[in-house]
C-alpha angles and dihedrals in degrees: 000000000000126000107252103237093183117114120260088257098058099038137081119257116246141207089271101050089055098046080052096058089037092060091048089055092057091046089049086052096044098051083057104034082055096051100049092045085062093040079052100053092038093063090035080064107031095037087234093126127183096012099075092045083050089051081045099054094043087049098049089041097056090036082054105056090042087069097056105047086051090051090041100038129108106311103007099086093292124130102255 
């Protein structure tokens, strides 16, 4: 089978491709889902509900979407 030279904009997506951005997509979940389960144990503690799952989620969140830009920017897959 022959290498597809062609640029990411003009080919068709693989497998590959999908279980990449796939993977993107779980890691996005579990930075928040993380964050807010020790936003969530913080206030359990402290008595604080619901402040410290909020900081979670906007943590997570944020920590989340830096991944992907690093993982979609210029030279990394991204459309540049």
């Amino acid at each position: 089978m022959a290498h597809d030279t062609r640029p990411p904009s003009q080919r068709k997506p693989t497998a590959a491709d999908y279980s990449r951005y796939a993977g993107m997509g779980i890691e996005f979940a579990a930075a928040i889902a993380l964050c807010v389960a020790a936003g969530w144990w913080v206030d359990k503690r402290c008595g604080t509900m619901p402040w410290f799952i909020l900081v979670g989620l906007a943590l997570g969140f944020a920590a989340g979407l830096y991944r992907l830009v690093l993982a979609l920017g210029p030279g990394r897959g991204g459309k540049k």
